[in-house]
C-alpha positions as CSV (number, residue, x, y, z in Angstrom):
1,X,74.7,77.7,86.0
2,X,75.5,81.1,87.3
3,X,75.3,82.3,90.8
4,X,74.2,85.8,91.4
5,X,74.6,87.7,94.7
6,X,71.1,87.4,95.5
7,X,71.4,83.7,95.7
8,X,74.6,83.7,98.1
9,X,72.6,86.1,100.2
10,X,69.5,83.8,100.7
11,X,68.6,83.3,104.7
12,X,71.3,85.5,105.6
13,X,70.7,88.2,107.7
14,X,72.3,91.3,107.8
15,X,72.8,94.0,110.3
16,X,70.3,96.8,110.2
17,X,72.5,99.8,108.4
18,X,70.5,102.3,111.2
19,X,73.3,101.2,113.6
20,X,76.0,102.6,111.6
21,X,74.2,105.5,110.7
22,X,72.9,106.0,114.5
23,X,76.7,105.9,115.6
24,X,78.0,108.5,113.5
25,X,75.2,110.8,114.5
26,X,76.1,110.1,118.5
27,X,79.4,110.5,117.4
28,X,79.1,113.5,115.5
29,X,77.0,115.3,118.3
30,X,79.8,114.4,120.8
31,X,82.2,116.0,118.5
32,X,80.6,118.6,118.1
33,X,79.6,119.5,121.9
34,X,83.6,118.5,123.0
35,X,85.0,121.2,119.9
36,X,82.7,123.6,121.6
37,X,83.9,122.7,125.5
38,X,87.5,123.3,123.9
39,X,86.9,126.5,122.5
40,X,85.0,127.9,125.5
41,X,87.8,126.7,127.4
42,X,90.2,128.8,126.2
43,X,87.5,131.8,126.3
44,X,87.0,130.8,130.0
45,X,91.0,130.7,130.9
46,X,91.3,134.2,129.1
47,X,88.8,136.2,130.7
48,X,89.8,134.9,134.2
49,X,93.2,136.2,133.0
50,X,91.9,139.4,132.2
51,X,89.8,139.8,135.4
52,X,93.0,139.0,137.8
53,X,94.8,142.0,135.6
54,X,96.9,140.1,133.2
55,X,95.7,139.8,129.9
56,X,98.5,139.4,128.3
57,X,99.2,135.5,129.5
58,X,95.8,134.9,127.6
59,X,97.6,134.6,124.4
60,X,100.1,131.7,125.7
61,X,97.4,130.4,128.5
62,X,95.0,129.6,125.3
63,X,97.4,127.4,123.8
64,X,98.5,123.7,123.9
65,X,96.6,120.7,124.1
66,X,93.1,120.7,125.7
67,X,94.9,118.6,128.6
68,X,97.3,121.5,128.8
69,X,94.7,124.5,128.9
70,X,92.5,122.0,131.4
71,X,95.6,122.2,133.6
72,X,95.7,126.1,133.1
73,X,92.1,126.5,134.1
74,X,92.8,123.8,137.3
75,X,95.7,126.3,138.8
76,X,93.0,129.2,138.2
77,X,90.4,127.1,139.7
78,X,92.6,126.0,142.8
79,X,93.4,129.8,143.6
80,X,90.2,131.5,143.1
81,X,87.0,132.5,145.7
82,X,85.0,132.9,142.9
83,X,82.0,129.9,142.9
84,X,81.8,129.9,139.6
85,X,84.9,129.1,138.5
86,X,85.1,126.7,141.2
87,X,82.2,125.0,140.2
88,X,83.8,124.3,136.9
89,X,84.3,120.6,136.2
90,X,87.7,120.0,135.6
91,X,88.3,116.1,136.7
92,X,84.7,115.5,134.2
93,X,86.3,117.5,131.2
94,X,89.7,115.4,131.8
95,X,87.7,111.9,131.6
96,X,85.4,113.3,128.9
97,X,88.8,114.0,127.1
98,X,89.9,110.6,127.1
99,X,86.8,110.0,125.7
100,X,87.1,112.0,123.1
101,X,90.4,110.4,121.9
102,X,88.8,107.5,121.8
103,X,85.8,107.7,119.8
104,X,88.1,110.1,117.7
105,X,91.0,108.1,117.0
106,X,88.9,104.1,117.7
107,X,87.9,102.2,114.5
108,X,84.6,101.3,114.4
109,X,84.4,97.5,113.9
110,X,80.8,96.4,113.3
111,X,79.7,92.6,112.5
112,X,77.9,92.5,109.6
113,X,75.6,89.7,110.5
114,X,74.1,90.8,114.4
115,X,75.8,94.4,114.1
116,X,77.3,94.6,117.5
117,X,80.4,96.6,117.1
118,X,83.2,97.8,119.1
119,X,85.9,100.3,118.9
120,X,89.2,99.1,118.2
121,X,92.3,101.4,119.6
122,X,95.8,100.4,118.9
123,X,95.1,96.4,119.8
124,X,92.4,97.5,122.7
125,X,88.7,97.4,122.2
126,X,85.8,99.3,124.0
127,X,82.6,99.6,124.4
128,X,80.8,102.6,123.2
129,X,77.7,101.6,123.2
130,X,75.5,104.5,120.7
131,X,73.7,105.0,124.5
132,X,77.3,105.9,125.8
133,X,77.9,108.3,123.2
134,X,74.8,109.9,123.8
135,X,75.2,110.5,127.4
136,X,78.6,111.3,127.0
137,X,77.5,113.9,124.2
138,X,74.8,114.9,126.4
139,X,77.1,115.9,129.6
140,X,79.5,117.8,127.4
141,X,76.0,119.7,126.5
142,X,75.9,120.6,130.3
143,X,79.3,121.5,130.6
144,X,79.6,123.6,127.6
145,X,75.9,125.7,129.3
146,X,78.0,126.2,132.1
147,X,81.3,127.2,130.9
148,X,79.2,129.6,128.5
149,X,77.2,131.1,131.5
150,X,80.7,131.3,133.2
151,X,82.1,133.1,129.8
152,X,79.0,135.5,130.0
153,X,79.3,136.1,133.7
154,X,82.9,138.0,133.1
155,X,81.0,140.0,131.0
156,X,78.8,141.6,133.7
157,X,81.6,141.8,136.0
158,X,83.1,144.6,133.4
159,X,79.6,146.3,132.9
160,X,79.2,146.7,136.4
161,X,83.0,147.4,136.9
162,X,82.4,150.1,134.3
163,X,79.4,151.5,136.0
164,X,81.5,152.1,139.4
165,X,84.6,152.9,137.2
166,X,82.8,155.8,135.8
C-alpha cells in the first residue's frame, strides 16, 4: 500500500502561512523606514555643518556606521541652541539601531504546527512579536517626519539668509 503526503498530513494542523508573510511585510516596512532615518541622518549632520560654516567636514562627518554618524549628530546636538536640533532623538535612533541589527541579521524560526516564532541571534532568541515590528517601524516613521522637517528647516534658514544677504 502506498502512502501519499496527504495521508501523513491527516489531523495535523499547520501554521497559517499569513504569519510569515505578515512578518516580512513588518519587517520590510521597518527596513525601509530605518534606510530612510540613515540617509536623512547624514543629510541632517551635513547641513548643520554647513550652517556653523564648515562644509567641508560634511564629506567625512557623513561617513561610518550609523552608530558613528549618530555620535556625530549627538556632539552637534550637545553644542547647539537650536530646538530643533535638540529635539532630535538621538538615545531612540541608538535603541532603534540595535533593533535594526536584530531583525536584520536574526533568523526567523517559526513552528510549523502553532506558528509562534522567534528570532534566533548567534545562540540568543527574541521576541519580535509582528506588533513589535510594527511599532518599532511606526516610530522610525515619526523620526524620519522629523529629521526631514529638520532637513527642510536648513533650507529656509538659507532663503532667508539670502534675503538679508542681498
Amino acid at each position: 500500500m502506498e502512502i501519499f503526503d496527504d495521508d501523513i498530513d491527516e489531523g495535523i494542523t499547520w501554521a497559517d502561512p499569513a504569519i510569515r508573510t505578515e512578518y516580512e511585510a513588518a519587517l520590510g516596512r521597518f527596513i525601509l523606514a530605518f534606510n530612510e532615518a540613515d540617509y536623512r541622518l547624514s543629510q541632517v549632520i551635513a547641513a548643520e555643518l554647513a550652517k556653523r560654516g564648515h562644509p567641508e567636514l560634511a564629506e567625512t562627518a557623513t561617513k561610518g556606521t550609523f552608530a558613528q554618524r549618530l555620535e556625530k549628530l549627538d556632539l552637534l546636538v550637545s553644542s547647539t541652541k537650536d530646538q530643533q536640533l535638540s529635539a532630535l532623538p538621538v538615545a531612540k535612533l541608538r535603541l532603534l539601531n540595535t533593533d535594526r541589527n536584530n531583525l536584520a541579521h536574526g533568523h526567523f524560526d517559526q513552528d510549523p504546527y502553532d506558528g509562534s516564532y522567534r528570532l534566533i541571534l548567534a545562540a540568543k532568541t527574541r521576541d519580535y512579536p509582528i506588533s513589535r515590528i510594527v511599532a518599532l517601524g511606526d516610530e522610525l516613521a515619526q523620526i524620519v517626519e522629523f529629521l526631514r522637517t529638520t532637513e527642510i528647516l536648513y533650507d529656509f534658514e538659507d532663503l532667508s539668509k539670502q534675503s538679508t544677504d542681498g
